[in-house]
N, C-alpha and C positions, 0 to 999 in steps of 0.2 A: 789901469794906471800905466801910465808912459813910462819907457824904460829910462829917460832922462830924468823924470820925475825919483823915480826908485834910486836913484844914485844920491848917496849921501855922502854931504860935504864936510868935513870933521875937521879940526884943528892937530888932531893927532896924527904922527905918524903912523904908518900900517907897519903892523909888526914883521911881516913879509921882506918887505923892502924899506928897511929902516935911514937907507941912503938918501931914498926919496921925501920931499917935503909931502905934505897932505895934498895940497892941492895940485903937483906936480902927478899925484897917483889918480888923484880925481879926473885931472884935464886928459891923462892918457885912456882912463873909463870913457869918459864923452870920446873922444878921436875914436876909440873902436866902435862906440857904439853909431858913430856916426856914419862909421865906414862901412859896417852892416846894412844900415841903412841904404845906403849909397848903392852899396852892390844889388842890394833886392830891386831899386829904382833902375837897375843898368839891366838887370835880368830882367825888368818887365818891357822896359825900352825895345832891348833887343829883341824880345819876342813878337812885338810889336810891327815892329823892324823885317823880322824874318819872315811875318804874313804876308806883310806888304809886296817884299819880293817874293816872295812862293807865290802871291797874287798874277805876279809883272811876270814871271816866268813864264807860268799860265799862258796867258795872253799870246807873249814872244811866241809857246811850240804851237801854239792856235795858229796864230798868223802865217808860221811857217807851213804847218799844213795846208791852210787854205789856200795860199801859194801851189804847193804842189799837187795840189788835189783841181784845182780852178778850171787847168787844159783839160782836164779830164770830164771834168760836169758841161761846160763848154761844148766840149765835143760830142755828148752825151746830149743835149739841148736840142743842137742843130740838127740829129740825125731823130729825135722824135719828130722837130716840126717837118721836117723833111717827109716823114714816113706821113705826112695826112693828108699828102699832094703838093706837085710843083709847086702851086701856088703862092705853099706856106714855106718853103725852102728856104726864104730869103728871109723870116722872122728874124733865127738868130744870125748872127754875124760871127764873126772872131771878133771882134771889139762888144758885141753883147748885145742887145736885143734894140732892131731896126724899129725904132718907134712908129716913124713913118711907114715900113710895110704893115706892121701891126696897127696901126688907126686905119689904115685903110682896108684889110681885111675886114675889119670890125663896121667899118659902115656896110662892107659887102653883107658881112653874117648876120649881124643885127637887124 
């Protein structure tokens, strides 16, 4: 059963707050329970919300490292191809892998 359902509307005053009219006690029942409501829908939002950027963050220190990691594999590249003869020296580049020397090897090796 709904909590808005469970609220009952009475023509009497509540003996609590005999200031108030009946439905003046009822409509302030709905407002809280509404607000309740509201707040559980904002806590699921924002959780939501905070995956999303814990996601995005993610990514952001990814990128960052691959950044600073990149000169490094780079340079680590060129000094394997290097080490399998002259030849192959020229594979990688500082701009990243010589298509052109690498198809042409490859007709050679093949």
């Amino acid at each position: 059963m709904s909590s808005l359902m469970s609220i009952r509307i009475s023509s009497k005053k509540n003996e609590l707050y005999e200031f108030w009219d009946a439905e003046d006690f009822d409509e302030a029942r709905i407002d809280i329970l509404a607000e309740r409501r509201a707040k559980g829908a904002r806590e699921d939002y924002d959780k939501e919300i905070n995956a999303k950027l814990s996601k995005l963050e993610r990514a952001e220190n990814y990128g960052n490292l691959t950044h600073r990691f990149a000169p490094k594999q780079m340079q680590a590249a060129k000094w394997i191809w290097k080490e399998f003869g002259d030849d192959f020296a020229d594979v990688m580049t500082d701009n990243g892998l010589n298509r052109e020397k690498a198809d042409e090897l490859a007709k050679v090796i093949l």
